[in-house]
C-alpha positions in Angstrom: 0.0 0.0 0.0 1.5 3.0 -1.4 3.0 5.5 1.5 0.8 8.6 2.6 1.9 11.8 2.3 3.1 14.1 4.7 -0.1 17.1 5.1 1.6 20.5 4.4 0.6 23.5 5.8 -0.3 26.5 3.9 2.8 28.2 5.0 4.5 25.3 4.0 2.4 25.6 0.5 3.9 29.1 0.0 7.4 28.1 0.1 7.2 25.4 -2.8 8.8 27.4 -5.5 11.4 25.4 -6.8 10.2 23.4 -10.3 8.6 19.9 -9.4 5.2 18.2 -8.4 4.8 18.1 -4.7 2.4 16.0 -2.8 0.5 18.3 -0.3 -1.5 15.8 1.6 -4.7 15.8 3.2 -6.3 14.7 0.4 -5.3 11.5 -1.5 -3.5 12.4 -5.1 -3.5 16.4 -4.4 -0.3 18.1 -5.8 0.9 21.4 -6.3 3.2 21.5 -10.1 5.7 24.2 -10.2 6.8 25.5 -13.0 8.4 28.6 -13.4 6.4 31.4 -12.4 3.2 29.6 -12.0 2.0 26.6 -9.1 -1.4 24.7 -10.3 -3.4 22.0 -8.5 -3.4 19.4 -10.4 -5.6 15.7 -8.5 -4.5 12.2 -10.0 -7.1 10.1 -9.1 -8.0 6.3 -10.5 -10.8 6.1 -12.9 -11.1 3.0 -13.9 -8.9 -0.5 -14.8 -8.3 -2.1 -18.0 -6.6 -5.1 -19.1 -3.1 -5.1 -20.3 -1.9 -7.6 -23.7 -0.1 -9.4 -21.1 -2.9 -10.2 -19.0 -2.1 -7.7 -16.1 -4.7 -5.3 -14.6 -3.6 -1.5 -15.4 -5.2 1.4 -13.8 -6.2 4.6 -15.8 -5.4 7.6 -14.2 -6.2 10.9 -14.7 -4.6 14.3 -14.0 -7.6 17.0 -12.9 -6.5 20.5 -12.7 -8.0 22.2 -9.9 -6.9 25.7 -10.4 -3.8 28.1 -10.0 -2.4 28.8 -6.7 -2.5 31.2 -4.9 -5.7 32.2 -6.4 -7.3 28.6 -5.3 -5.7 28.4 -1.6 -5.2 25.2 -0.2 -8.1 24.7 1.8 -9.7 24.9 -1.4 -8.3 23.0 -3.2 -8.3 20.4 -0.6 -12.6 20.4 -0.6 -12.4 20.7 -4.7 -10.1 17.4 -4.6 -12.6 16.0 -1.7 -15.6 16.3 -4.2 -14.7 14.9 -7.0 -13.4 11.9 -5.0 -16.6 10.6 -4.2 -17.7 11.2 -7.5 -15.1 9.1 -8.5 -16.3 6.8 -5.6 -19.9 7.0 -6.9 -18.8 6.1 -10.8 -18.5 9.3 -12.3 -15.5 10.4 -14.6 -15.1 14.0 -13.4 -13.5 14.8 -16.7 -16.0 13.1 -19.1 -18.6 14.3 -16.7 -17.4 18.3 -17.2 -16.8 17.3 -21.2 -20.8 16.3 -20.8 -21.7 19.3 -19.1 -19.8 21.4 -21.2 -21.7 19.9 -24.2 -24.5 20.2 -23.1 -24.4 24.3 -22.4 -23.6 24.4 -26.1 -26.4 22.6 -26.9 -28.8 25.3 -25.1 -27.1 27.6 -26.2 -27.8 26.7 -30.0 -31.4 26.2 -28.4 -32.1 30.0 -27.4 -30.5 31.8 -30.1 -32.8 34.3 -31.8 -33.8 35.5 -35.0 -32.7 38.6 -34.2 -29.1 37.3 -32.8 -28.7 35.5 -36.0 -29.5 38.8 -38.1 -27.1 40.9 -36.1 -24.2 38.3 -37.1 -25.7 37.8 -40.7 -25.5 41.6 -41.3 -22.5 42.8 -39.6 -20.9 39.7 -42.2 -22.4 41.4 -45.0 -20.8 44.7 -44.2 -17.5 43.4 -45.7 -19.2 42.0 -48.7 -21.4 44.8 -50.3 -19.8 47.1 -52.2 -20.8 50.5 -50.5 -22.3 51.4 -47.1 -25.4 52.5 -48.7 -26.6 48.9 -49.4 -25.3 48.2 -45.9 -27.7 50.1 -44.7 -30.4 49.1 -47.0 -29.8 45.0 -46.3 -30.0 45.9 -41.9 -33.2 48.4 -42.6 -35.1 45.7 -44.8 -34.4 43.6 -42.1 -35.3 45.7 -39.2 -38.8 46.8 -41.1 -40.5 43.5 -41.4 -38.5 40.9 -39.7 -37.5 42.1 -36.3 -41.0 43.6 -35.1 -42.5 39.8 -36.4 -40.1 37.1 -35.2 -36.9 39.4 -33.7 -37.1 37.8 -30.3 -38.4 34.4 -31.6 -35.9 31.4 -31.2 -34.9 30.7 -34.4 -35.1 27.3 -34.1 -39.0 27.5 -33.9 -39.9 30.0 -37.0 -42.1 28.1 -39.0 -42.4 29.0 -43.2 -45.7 29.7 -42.3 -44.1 33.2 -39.8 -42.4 33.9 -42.9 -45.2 34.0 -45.1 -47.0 36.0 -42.3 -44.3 38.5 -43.1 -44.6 38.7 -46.6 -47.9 38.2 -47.5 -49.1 42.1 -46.7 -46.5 43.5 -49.5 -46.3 40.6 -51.5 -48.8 42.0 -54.0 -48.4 45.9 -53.3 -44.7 45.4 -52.7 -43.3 43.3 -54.7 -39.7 44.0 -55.2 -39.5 44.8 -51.6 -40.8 41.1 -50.9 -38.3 39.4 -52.7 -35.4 41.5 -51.5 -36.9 40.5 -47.9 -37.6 37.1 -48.6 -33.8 36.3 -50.1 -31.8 38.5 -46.9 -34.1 36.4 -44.3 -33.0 33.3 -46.5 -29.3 34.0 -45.8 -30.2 34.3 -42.2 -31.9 31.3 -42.2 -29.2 29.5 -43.5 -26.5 31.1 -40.8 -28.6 29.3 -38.4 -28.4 25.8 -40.2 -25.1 26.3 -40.6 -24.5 27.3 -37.0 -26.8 24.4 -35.8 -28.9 26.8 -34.1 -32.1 25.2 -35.6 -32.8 22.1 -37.7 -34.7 20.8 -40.8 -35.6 23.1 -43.8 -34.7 27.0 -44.4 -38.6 28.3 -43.6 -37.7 31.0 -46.2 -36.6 29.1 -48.8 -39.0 29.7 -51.8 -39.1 26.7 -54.4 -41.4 23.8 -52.4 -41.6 26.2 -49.1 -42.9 30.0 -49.7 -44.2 29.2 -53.4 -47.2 27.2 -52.7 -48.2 29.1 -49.7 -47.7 33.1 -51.6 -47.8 32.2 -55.4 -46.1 33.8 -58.1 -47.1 36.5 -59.4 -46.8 38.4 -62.5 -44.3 41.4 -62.1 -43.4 43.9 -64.3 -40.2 46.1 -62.9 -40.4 49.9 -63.6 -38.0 51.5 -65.4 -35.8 54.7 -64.2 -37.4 58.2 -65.3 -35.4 59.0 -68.4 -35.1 62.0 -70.4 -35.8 62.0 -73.7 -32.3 62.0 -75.8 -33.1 65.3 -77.4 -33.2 67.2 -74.2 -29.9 66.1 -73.1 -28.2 69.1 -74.7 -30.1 71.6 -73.4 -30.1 69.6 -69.5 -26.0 69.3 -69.9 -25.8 73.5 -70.8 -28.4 74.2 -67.3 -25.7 72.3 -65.6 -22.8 73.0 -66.9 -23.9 76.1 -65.1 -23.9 75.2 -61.9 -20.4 75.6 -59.5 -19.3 72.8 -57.4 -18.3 69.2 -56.9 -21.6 67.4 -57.4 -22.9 69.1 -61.3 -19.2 68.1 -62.2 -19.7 64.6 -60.8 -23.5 64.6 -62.7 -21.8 65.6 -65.6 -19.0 62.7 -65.5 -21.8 60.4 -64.9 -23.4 61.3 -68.1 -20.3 61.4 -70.4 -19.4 58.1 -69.3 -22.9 56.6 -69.2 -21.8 54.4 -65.8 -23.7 54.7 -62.5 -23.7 57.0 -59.8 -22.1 54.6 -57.7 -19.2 53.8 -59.7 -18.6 57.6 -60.5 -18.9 58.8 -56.8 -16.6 56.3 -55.6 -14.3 57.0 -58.5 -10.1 57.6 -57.1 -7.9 58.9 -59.0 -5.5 55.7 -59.1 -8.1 54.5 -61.2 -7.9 57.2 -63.7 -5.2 57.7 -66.9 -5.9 60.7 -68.0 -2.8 60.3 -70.3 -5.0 57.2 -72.1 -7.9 58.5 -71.6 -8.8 55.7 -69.9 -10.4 55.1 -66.5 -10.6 51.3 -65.0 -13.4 50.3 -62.4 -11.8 47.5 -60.4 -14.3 44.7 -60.5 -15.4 45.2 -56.8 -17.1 48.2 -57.4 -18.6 46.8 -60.4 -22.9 45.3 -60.5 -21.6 42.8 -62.5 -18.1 41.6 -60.3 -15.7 42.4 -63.9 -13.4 44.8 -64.1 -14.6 47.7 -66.4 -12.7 50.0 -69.2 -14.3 53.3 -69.9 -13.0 55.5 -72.3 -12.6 59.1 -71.4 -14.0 61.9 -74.2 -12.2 65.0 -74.7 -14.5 67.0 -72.0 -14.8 64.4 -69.4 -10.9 64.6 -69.5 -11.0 68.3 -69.6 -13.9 68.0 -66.7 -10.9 65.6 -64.4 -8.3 68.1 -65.2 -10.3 71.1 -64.3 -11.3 69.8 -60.4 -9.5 70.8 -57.4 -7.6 68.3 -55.4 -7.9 67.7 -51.7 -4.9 65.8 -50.9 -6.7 64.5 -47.6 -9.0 62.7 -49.9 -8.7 59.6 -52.4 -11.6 60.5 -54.3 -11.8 62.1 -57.6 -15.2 63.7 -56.3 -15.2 64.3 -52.6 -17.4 65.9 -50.7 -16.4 68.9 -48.4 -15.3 66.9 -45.3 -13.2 64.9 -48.3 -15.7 61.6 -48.2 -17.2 60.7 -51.1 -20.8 62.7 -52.0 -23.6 60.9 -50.8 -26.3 59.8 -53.5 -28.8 62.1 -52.2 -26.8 65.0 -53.1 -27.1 64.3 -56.9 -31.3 63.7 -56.7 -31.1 67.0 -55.2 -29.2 68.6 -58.0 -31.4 67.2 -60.7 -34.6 68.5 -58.5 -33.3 71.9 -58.5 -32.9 71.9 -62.1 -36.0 70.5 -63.0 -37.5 73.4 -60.5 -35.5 76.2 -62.1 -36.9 75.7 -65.3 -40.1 75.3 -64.2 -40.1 78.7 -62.4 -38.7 80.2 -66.3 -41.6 78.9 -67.9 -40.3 75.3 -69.0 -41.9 71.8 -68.6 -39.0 70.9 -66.6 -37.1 67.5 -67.2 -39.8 64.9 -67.1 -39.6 61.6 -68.2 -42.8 62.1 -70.8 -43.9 58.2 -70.2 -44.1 58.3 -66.7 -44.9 61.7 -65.8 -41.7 61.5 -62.9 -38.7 63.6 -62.9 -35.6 62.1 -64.5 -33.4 60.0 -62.3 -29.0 59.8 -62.2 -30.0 56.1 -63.2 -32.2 57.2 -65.9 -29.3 59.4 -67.9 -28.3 55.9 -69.0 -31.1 54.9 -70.7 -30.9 58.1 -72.4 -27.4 57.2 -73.6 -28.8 53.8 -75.0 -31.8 55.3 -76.8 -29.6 58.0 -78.3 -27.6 55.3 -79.8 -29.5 52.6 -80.7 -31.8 55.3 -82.5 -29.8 57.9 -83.6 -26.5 56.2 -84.7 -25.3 52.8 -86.4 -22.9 51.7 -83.8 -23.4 47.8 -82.9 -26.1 46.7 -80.0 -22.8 44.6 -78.4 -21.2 48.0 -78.4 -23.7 49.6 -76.8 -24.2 47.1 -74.1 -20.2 47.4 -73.3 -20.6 50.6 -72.6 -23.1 50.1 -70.4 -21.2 47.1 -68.9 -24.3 45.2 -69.7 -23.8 41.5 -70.1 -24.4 40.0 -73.4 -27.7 37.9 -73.5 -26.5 35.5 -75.8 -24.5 33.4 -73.5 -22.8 31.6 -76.1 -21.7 34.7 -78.0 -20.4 36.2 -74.9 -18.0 33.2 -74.2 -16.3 33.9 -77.3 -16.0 37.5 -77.0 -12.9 38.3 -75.1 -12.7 42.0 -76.0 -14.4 45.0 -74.7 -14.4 46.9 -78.0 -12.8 49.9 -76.3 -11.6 51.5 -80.0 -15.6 51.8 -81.1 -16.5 52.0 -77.3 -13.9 55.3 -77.5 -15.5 56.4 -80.8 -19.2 56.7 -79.4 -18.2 57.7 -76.1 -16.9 61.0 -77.9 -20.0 61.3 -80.1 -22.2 61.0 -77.1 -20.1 63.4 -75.5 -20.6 66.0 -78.3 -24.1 65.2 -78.7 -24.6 66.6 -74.8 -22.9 69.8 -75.3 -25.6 70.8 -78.2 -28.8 71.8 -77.6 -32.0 70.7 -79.9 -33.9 73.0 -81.8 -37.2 73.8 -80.6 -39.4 71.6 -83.1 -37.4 68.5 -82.3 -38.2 68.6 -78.6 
């Protein structure tokens, strides 16, 4: 029978500071490890025999730490070590049984997570993915609209496809572009929760065989952008050009280049070769995810060359803080012309088939009606200046160009197209 040992004081204890495993007594198995700086209780106690290839008996022991010392005195340690002897005594592995435990906090955890814990997760992911803050914002205030005030607090283990539908159904005929746009963003949150094994079974907002027999499809025809006719172009560029300041110039440079706002506001000048006349959208901030070429007219050079710079700013069109301009900047500019000539006696700028004031969006459709009506340059053309992709999938396989030469060719007869104004009797 193996020899007791000697029970240490705690003065005793506090002296042990030389590297080693020291037997503290009191309690069978209880040592204090010393190594370097730190001292840890550490129990070896007996859990259980086996049966050796040879035939002998061998007992499994394990090593339990207890905690470091001084922070776990010795009297403590000593009634730690005293407890999980008798569960030892009673059957019970104390590490398996802490492994079990430990387990099973997990798995309530992954029980009580809610939908709105999951969204917070799902949306602060989806800040490093979209490409401006803007649709940040947009993706957490969809969100936050119709989700969070139905379900937020709801364990998201327990919402049913028939909570989602709930959620859908009062703008699924009104609002239908908003109800898709819901239904896919609480989709991807649904599927973060799978993932995470916070719930089980189907995604409840999964459409195909889940939300489609319970909503329906409906017929949908999307709206497009007020446009201004092509032939009014000239005389909205001259009202314009007349304006001083960052955003007309960045309105202007959207036009001549026919991209979107987006891509134009978050324009830098590393981007730009005014030498080439050449400015390259990195694919990142592209709709489409593919690097972009557009080819810079003679003004929209002259318009680069004729901003200020703000060396505490990247951006080829920064606002006054040296940010870029926010969106709502440019509406406001195309509302204040439309008013000016209303107050001179004009119509305004009205897109004539929806009775709406143009959009920054809508300049682009006036750029493809001007040239698929007005000139004889290829639809593929066209489209690449648009950075559309190519409907025929097979055609655009083979294309590996971007046409830039003819792209160049009707950028600058767009360009000189805006800087003249219609006569009377064509508008």
């Amino acid at each position: 029978m193996p020899q007791k040992a000697k029970e240490l004081s705690a003065i005793a204890v506090s002296k042990l500071k030389t590297k080693g495993r020291y037997a503290v007594g009191g309690i069978d198995g209880l040592h204090l490890f010393v190594i370097g700086n730190s001292r840890a209780w550490i129990l070896r106690v007996a859990v259980g025999t086996r049966t050796n290839t040879q035939g002998k008996t061998v007992v499994h022991r394990r090593d339990i730490g207890l905690g470091s010392y001084p922070e776990v005195s010795l009297t403590e340690a000593r009634d730690k070590a005293r407890e999980l002897r008798r569960q030892v005594k009673s059957g019970i592995d104390p590490l398996e049984q802490k492994k079990r435990n430990r387990e099973a906090l997990c798995v309530q955890q992954r029980n009580t997570k809610t939908f709105r814990e999951c969204a917070e997760v799902v949306i602060e992911n989806k800040a490093h993915e979209l490409k401006n803050t803007r649709n940040h914002a947009e993706w957490r205030k969809t969100i936050e609209t119709y989700a969070i005030p139905a379900f937020g607090n709801r364990i998201v283990g327990t919402i049913t496809s028939a909570d989602v539908a709930a959620v859908l159904k009062p703008i699924w005929q009104t609002k239908y572009k908003t109800a898709i746009t819901l239904r896919g963003r609480m989709e991807a949150i649904f599927d973060y929760a799978k993932a995470m094994k916070y719930r089980n079974g189907e995604n409840p907002a999964t459409w195909k065989g889940v939300l489609k027999p319970i909503l329906g499809k409906i017929k949908y025809k999307a709206n497009s952008y007020p446009a201004l006719p092509y032939v009014e172009i000239g005389a909205f560029v001259a009202e314009l050009r007349k304006r001083e300041g960052m955003t007309p110039r960045a309105l202007e440079f959207v036009i001549l280049t026919a991209t979107r706002e987006g891509e134009t506001l978050g324009a830098v000048w590393e981007e730009l070769d005014l030498h080439t006349k050449i400015w390259t959208i990195p694919a990142e901030r592209m709709k489409a995810g593919k690097e972009h070429r557009v080819p810079l007219s003679d003004r929209a050079v002259k318009l680069l060359k004729s901003l200020p710079r703000m060396p505490e700013s990247k951006y080829v069109f920064p606002g006054a803080t040296g940010s870029r301009i926010d969106n709502s900047t440019i509406r406001r500019l195309i509302r204040s012309i439309h008013e000016t000539a209303i107050s001179a006696g004009g119509k305004g700028y009205i897109d004539p088939k929806q009775n709406k004031v143009v959009t920054v969006h809508g300049f682009r459709s006036t750029f493809r009606d001007w040239a698929g009506e007005t000139t004889a340059y290829p639809n593929e053309v066209c489209e690449h200046a648009l950075a559309h992709k190519l409907v025929d999938r097979v055609e655009a396989a083979y294309r590996r160009g971007d046409m830039l030469l003819k792209r160049a060719s009707l950028m600058a007869d767009w360009s000189q197209y805006c800087g003249m104004i219609q006569p009377a009797d064509t508008v």
